[in-house]
C-alpha positions in Angstrom: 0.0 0.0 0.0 2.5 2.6 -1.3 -0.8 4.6 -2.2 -1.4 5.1 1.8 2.3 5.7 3.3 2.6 8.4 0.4 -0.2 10.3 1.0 -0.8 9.2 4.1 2.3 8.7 6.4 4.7 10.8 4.6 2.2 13.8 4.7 1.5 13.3 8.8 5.2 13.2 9.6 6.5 15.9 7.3 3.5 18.5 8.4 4.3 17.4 12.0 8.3 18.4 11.5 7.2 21.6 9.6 4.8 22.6 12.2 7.6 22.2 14.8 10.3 23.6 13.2 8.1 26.9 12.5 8.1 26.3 8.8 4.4 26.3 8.8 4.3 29.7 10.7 7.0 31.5 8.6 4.8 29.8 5.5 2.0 31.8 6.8 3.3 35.1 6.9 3.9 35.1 3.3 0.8 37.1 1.3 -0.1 33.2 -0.3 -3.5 32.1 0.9 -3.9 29.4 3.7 -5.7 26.9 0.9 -2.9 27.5 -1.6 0.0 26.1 0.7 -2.6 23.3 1.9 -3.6 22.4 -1.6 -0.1 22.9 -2.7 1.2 19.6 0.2 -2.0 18.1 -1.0 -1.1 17.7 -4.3 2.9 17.1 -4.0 1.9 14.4 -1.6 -0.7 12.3 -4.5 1.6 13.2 -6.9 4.1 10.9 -5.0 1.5 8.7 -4.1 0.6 8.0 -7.7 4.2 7.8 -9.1 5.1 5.3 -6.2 1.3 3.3 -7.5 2.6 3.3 -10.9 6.2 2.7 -10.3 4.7 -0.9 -8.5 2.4 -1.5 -11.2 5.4 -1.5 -13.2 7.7 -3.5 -11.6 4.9 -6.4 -11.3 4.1 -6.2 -14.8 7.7 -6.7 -15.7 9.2 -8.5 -13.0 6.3 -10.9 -11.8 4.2 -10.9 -15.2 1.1 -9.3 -13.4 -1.1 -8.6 -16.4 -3.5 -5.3 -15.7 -5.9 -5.1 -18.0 -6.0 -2.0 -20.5 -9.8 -1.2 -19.4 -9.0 -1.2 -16.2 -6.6 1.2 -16.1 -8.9 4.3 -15.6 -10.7 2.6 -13.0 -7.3 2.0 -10.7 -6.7 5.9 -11.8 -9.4 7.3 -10.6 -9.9 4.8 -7.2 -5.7 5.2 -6.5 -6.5 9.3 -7.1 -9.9 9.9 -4.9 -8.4 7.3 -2.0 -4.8 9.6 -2.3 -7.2 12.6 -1.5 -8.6 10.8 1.0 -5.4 10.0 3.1 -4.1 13.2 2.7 -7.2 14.8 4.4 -6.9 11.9 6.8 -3.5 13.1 7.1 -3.7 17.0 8.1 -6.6 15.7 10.8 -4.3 13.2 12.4 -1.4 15.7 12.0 -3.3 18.4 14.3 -3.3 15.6 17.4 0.3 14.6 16.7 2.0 17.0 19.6 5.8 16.2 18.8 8.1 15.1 15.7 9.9 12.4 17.7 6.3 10.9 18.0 5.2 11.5 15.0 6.2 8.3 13.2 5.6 5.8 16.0 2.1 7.2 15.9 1.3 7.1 12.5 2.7 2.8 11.8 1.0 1.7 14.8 -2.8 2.8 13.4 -1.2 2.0 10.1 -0.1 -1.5 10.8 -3.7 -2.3 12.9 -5.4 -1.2 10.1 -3.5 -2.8 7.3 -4.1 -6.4 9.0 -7.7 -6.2 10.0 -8.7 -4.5 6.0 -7.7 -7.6 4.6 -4.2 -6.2 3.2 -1.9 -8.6 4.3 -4.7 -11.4 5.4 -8.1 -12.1 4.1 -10.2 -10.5 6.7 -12.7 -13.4 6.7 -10.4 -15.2 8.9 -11.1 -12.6 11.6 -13.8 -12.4 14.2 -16.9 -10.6 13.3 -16.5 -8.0 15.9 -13.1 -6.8 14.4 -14.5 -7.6 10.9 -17.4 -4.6 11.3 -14.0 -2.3 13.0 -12.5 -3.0 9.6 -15.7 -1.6 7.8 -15.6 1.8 9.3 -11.7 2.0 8.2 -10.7 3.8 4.5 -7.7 1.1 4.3 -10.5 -1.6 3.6 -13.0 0.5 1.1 -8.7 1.6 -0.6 -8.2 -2.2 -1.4 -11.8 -3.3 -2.4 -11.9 -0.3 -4.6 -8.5 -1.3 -6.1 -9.1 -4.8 -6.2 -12.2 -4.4 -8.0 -11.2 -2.0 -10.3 
């Protein structure tokens, strides 16, 4: 899921450094709106998401012979680009409870890795216990992968 930790991880823990190394304030005192330097992240950050997506779609087309259908293809686009805006909102929210740097990362892999094991990323989800099965429901992770395995 190089889709999440681009747009996702990397966007929590850089804001979170910015923010504490006054970046963000100094930012702010220039005459560019607030949505400009927001949308500006925003769009770095999918942009690396997207490039890291199709830089793995790549290597397992060449390297593993993972056929992706050409009619498919605008399908993963436009699932991999509205769930990319979805982290990075997901992102500046989690970012604004984040109180240090140091903790930053710690923070961020442990919802990750919870999350990535109970969507059904690294195991079928059907193996888990209903309870944790509707917890997986509520999580974007899950509705990510469906989408992109669908598509």
């Amino acid at each position: 899921m190089g889709l999440i930790a681009a747009s996702f991880v990397n966007l929590v823990i850089t804001i979170t450094a910015q923010r504490e190394a006054g970046v963000l304030k100094r930012r702010r005192a220039t005459p560019v709106p607030a949505w400009v330097l927001i949308a500006g992240r925003t769009l770095t950050a999918m942009a690396v998401s997207l490039t890291v997506m199709t830089v793995l779609l790549l290597v397992g087309r060449f390297a593993y012979g993972v056929h992706l259908p050409t009619a498919t293809i605008p399908a993963v686009a436009i699932t991999a680009i509205v769930g990319s805006a979805c982290f990075c909102v997901l992102g500046y929210a989690l970012s604004t409870a984040i109180d240090s740097e140091d903790s930053a990362q710690p923070m961020v892999q442990a919802i990750m890795l919870r999350l990535y094991f109970i969507s059904g990323v690294f195991i079928p989800n059907v193996n888990l216990p209903g309870w944790l099965r509707h917890v997986a429901e509520v999580s974007p992770v899950q509705h990510l992968a469906h989408g992109l395995h669908h598509a």
